[in-house]
Structure formats: structure tokens, C-alpha cells
N, C-alpha and C positions, 0 to 999 in steps of 0.2 A: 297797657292794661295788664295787671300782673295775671299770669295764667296760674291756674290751681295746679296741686301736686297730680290729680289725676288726669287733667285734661295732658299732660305732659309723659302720661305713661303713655301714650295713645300715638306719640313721636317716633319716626324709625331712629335706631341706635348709629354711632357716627355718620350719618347721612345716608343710610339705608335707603336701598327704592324698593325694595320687596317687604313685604309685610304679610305676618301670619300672626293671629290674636289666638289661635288657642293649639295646644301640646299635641294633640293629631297633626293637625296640619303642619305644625312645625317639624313634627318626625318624620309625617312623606317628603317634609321637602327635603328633607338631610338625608333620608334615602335615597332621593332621585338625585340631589345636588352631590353628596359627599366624594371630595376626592379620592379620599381613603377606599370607600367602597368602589370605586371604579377602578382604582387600578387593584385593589383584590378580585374582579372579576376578570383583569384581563390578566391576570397573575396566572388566578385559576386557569384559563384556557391557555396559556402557555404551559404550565404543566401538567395539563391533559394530554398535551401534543408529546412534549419530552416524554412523558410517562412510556407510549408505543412507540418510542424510536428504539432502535438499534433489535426490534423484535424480525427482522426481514433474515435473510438468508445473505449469508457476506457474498461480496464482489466475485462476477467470476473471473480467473487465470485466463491469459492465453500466453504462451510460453513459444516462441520462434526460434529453432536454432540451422545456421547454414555455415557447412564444413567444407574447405577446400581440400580434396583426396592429394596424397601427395604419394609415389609419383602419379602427375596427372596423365600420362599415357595409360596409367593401368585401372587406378583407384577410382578415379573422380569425384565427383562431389559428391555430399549429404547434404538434406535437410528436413529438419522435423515440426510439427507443429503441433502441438496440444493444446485445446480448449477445456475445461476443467471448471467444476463446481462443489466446492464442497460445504457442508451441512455435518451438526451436529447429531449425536442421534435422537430421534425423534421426540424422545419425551420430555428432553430439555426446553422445546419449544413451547409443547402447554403449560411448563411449570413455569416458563419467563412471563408469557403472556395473562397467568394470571397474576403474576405479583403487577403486570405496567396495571391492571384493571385495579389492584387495589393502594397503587399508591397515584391513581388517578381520583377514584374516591377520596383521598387525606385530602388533595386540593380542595374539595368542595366542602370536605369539614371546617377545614382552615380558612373559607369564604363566609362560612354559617357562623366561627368563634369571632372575628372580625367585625360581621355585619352586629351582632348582640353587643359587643365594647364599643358601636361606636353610639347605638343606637339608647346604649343604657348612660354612655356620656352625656348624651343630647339629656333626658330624663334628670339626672343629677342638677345638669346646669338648670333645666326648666323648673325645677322646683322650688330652690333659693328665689328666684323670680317670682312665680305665685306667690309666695309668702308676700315678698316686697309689695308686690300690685295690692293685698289686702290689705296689706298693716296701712299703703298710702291711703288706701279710702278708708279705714276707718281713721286716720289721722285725720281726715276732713269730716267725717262724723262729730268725733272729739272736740277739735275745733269748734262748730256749729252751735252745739253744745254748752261749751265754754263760752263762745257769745251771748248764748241765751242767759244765761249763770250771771254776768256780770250785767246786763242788759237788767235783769228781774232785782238786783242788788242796788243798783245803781236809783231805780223806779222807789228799795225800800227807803235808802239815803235821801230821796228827796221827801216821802213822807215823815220823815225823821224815824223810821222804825228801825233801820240801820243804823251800824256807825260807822266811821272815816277806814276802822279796823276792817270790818266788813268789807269794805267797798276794796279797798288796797286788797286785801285776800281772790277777790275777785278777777280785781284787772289782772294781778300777778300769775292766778290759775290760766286767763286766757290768753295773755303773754307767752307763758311756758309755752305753752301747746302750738299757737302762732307761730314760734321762735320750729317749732319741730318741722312743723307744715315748712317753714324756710328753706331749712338747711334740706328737707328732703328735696325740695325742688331746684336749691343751690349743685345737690348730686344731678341730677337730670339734664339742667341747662348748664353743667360743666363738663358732660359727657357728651351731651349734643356737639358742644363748640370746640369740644377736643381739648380742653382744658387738663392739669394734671394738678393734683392733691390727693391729699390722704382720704377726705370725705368723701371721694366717687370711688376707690379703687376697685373695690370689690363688686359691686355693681359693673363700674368699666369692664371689669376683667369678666365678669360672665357675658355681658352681651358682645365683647367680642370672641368669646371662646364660640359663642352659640354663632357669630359669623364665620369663623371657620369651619365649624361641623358643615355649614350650608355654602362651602365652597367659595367661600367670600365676600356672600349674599349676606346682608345685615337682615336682621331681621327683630321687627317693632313686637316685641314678646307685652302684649294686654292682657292677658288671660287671669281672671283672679278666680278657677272652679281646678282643682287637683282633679288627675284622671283618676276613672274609678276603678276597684281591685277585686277579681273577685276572692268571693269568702277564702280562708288557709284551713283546708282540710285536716284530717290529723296526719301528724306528720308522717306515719310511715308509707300513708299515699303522697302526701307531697314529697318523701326521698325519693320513691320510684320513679315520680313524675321526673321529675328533676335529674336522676339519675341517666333515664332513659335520651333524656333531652341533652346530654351533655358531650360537646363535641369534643372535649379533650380526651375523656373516658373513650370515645367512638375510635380518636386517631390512635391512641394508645392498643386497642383492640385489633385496629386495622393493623397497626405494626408488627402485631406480636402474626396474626394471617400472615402479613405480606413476608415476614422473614423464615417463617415455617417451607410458604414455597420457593422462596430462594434457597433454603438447603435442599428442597427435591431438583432445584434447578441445579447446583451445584453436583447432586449428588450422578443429576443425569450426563453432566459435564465429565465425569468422570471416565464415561466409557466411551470405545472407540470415535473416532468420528470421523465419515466418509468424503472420498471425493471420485466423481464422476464427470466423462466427459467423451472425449474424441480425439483420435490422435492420427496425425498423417505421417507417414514418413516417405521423403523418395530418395534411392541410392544406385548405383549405377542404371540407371534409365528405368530402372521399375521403381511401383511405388505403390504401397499399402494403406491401407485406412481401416483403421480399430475402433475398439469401444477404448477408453484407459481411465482404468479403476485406481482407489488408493486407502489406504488407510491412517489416522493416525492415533497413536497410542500416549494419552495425557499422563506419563506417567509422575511430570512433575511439576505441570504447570498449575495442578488444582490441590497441589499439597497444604493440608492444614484449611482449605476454604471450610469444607463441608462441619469441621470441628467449631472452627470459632462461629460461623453461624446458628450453628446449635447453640450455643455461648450465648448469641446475642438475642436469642428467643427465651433463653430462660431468663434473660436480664431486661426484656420489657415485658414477659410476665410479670416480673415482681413488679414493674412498674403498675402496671394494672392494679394490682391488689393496695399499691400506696398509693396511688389518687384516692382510690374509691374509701381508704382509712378516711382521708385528707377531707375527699368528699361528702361523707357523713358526717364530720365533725362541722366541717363550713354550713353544710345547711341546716344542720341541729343549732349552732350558733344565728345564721341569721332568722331561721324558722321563731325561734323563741325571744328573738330581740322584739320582730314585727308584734310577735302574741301581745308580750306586754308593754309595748308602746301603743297597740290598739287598747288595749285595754286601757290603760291609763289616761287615753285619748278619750274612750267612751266616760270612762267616771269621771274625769274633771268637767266636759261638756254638758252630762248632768245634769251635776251640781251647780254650774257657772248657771245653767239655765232656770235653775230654780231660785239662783238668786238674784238680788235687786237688781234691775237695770236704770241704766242712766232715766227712763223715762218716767221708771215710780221714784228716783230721786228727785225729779226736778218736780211733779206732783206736791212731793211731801213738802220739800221744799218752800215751792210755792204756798201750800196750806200753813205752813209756819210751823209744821210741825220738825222742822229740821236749824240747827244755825247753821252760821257759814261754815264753822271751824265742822260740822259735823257732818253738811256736806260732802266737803272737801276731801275729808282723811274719804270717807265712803266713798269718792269718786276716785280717789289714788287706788284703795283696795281694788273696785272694780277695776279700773284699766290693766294692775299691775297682773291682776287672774285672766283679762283678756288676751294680753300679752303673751302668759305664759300658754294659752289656750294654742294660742296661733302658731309659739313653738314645738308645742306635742303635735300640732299637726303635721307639721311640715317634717318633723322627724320622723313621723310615721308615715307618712310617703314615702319617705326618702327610703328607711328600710320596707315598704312592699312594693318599688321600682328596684328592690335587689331580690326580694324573694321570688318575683314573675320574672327576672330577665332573662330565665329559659324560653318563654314564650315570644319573644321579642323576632 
């Protein structure tokens, strides 16, 4: 029994066993499934950990030395022992400990930039899919349709009200449309069976990209309702928003902090740095026990650090200031793509709505007040505004899953 094109949407994609019909649930799954996302959060907690290494106070010294007196009738032996610790001076260690704290935060921006590319991926691909899923049921609308069309022609051929012309114009319309319904279920039951050709690829290729985003979980995409968006404020509230929400702008920010207090860190590396401890010595049969202090003087190990850091804070300042040129120009671009794709979204649907539909053609039709030939062209017009209907929508999804993917 040949199956319809929609009952065949309804199939999990290369032999899927999990199945999610509509764009929410498919996004929690590829949140909770995505590889990508799991290993950015074990990323992240790796270098949360790296971030506060090396913040501890270095290894302590123990230093042993034993001398043999020579001549041993007189001299006799030494031996000394120091235990020792040493430590920068102190303020090097709050300026280190805030920089591990803010390039512990980058990990987590860099988790937030990750988690919205993969999430806006998933979005992209789900969209071309809705379209598909509604163009397939109206393909069976159409079809229905065109049965009726040549069914009501066929009924005038036998009154003789028809003629041969008529009837041919008929079968050929429901042909056409038949022949569509086919080939789209030709895509379906050849992506089912793993088949390869040019007439599945594209279809192939989304519903396996959308098994990857879900960790290799197939997954049966039915959904023919686009998620909804809210209203696009004027834009210079949606830059802010936008702006505020943007983890590139944040790590670019955190950088130009986090190198400000590596030059205090350096700056504090520069002065002395102590060592402390305890020291024994014993020499001919007596023996001592001290405190043993030390000093050392960086006079060439931190040469030129403190300048070129300065260097590399004025050079992700300026970074800051060219994203956010970058930044403004991107969402003024997509801001005003969405405007008038909705819009032109809203005025074609209109109009589309104001004009004939297939059910006052087949009406008129029916009353005789239409011929085939006039049908016909009126049923192409219709479909071909339907058509272009379905792709103003799906483009304008497509750009207001780019103007919310701060929200994501």
C-alpha cells in the first residue's frame, strides 16, 4: 500500500530510535545529548583548575652539607643543615590570584559562546525541515485538489459539457502534482533505506547533521509550526541587549582586566623576594641552631616583562573597541534584514489571504462560471504565491533564529 508523503514524515531519519516532533524538544535533546557541549564543560572545568595552579608558594629547600676537618687530630668535622622557604613579596600574590579568578571566568564565556553556535546550529537545520514538513502536506492538499479538478471534468466529458481538451488539461494537472507527491516520497523512502542520489541530498544531509548535533541520536523531525519570536524592539534596545549578552565582547573585556593585573603582578615581581627558614650547624662538638634569612634581588629576570604587558593591554583595548565597531555593524545588518523579511512576510500573507483560494476556485468552477484553461492558469498563480509564501517564511525564521541567538 503506497504510503503518503506525510505519513512518511512521521519515520525516524536513517533508522533512528529516538524521536522528537517538535524544535523545543529537539533543542533539550542536543543540550543534554551534544558531544560538543560536554566536552566544553569538561573543558571548562579543566581550566578552572589550571587557572589557580601555580598560585601556592614554591617548594621548600633543605640544603645538607657534611665536611671532613682535615688534620683530623685537630679540625674535625662540619655539618650544616638549612631548611628554607621562600616567597615573593606579598602583593604579587593578590595581583596573580586575581588574574587565575578572571581567566577562570573566560572558561565560562567560552562555554556560554559554544553552547549558542551549537544551539543556533540545531535552529538553522530545524528550519529547512519545517518548511519541508509543510510544503509535504500541502503537496497533499494540492494533490486532493487536483483529484477533485479532474474527477468534476471528467463527470462534465460525460455530459458532453466538456471536451477531450478539457478532460486532457485535467488528467495532466493531476499528473503533475501526483508525479510531485512521488518524487517527494522517492526522497523519504531513499533516505530511509540509505540510498544515495541527488534528489535526497539535501534533505539527507540535514537530518543527519541534526543526528550529530544529538550525539548520534537520529532523530524523526515532524514539526510543521516555526518557533515563535518575540516582537524586535527598536534597535538601539535591541544593540544593548545584544550587546550586553555577547560573550566575545565579555572575554575581550575580561582580557584587557586580566592583563592590567598581570602588569601589577609583574610590577610586584619586581621587588625583592624573601627566604626564610632554619639553620643548624655542628663543628668541633658544639652546635648551633638559627633562624636563616635571605634575600633576592630580580634585577634581571623581570627585565622588559612589566613594558610589553602594558603593550598587550593597550592592544586588547583596541580589540574591545573593533568588535563592538564589528558588533554594531552585524546587528544593524541582521536587525534590519529580520524588519523587512517580516514585513514582507506580513504583506504578502495579506494579500495571499485575501485572494482566491483553491476552494472558491473549485466553487466557481463547479457553477461553470470558470473553463478549464481558466482554472488552471488561476490554480498555477495560486500555488506559485503559495509557494513563494512558504519561502518568505522560512527566511524569516531563519533571520530571527540569528537576531535572538543571544538568548539561546
Amino acid at each position: 500500500m503506497k504510503r503518503s508523503f506525510t505519513s512518511l514524515l512521521t519515520l525516524a531519519a536513517l533508522g533512528a530510535m529516538a524521536q522528537q516532533s517538535t524544535l523545543p524538544a529537539v533543542l533539550e535533546a542536543i543540550r543534554a545529548n551534544n558531544l560538543r557541549l560536554r566536552t566544553s564543560a569538561q573543558v571548562t572545568d579543566a581550566q578552572r583548575t589550571q587557572a589557580r595552579t601555580g598560585l601556592s608558594l614554591p617548594d621548600p629547600t633543605v640544603d645538607f652539607d657534611y665536611m671532613n676537618g682535615s688534620p683530623v687530630a685537630t679540625a674535625g668535622n662540619q655539618s650544616d643543615l638549612t631548611i628554607a622557604q621562600g616567597f615573593e613579596f606579598p602583593t604579587a600574590y593578590g595581583a596573580k590570584r586575581k588574574v587565575a579568578e578572571l581567566r577562570a571566568s573566560q572558561s565560562d564565556l567560552l562555554a556560554v559562546a559554544v553552547r549558542r553556535e551549537v544551539l543556533l546550529d540545531a535552529k538553522r537545520t530545524c528550519i529547512p525541515l519545517v518548511h519541508a514538513n509543510k510544503r509535504g502536506v500541502l503537496l497533499e492538499q494540492r494533490h486532493a485538489a487536483a483529484k477533485r479538478f479532474r474527477d468534476g471534468v471528467r463527470q462534465r466529458f460525460d455530459r458532453e459539457a466538456a471536451t477531450i481538451l478539457d478532460l486532457n488539461k485535467a488528467e495532466l494537472l493531476e499528473a503533475s502534482i501526483d508525479t510531485e507527491v512521488r518524487l517527494a516520497e522517492m526522497e523519504r523512502t531513499a533516505l530511509l533505506q540509505h540510498l544515495d542520489g541527488p534528489i535526497l541530498v539535501l534533505l539527507q544531509r540535514l537530518l543527519q547533521h541534526l543526528a550529530e548535533l544529538n550525539a548520534g541520536v537520529g532523530i524523526a523531525f515532524t514539526d510543521t509550526v516555526y518557533p515563535s519570536h518575540a516582537v524586535l524592539p527598536d534597535f538601539h534596545v535591541y544593540e544593548a541587549e545584544m550587546e550586553a549578552a555577547d560573550p566575545a565582547l565579555k572575554l575581550l573585556q575580561n582580557e584587557v582586566q586580566a592583563s592590567e593585573q598581570q602588569t601589577r603582578a609583574y610590577q610586584a615581581s619586581g621587588l625583592p623576594g624573601f627566604e626564610v627558614g632554619y639553620r643548624y650547624q655542628g663543628i668541633l662538638g658544639a652546635t648551633y641552631h638559627g633562624v636563616h634569612a635571605g634575600m633576592s634581588l630580580p634585577l634581571w629576570s623581570n627585565r622588559n616583562k612589566v613594558k610589553q604587558q602594558k603593550q598587550w593591554t593597550s592592544a586588547h583595548a583596541s580589540s574591545v573597541e573593533e568588535h563592538r565597531m564589528e558588533h554594531l555593524y552585524e546587528a544593524r545588518h541582521m536587525y534590519d534584514r529580520a524588519k523587512a523579511l517580516g514585513a514582507s512576510y506580513a504583506d504578502f500573507a495579506r494579500r495571499l489571504s485575501g485572494a482566491s483560494s483553491i476552494h472558491l476556485l473549485e466553487r466557481s468552477f463547479a457553477a461553470g462560471q470558470m473553463t478549464t484553461l481558466e482554472y488552471q492558469m488561476e490554480l498555477m498563480l495560486l500555488q506559485e504565491s503559495t509557494d513563494r509564501l512558504l519561502q518568505l517564511e522560512r527566511e524569516y525564521n531563519e533571520a530571527m533564529a540569528e537576531v535572538w541567538a543571544h538568548r539561546s
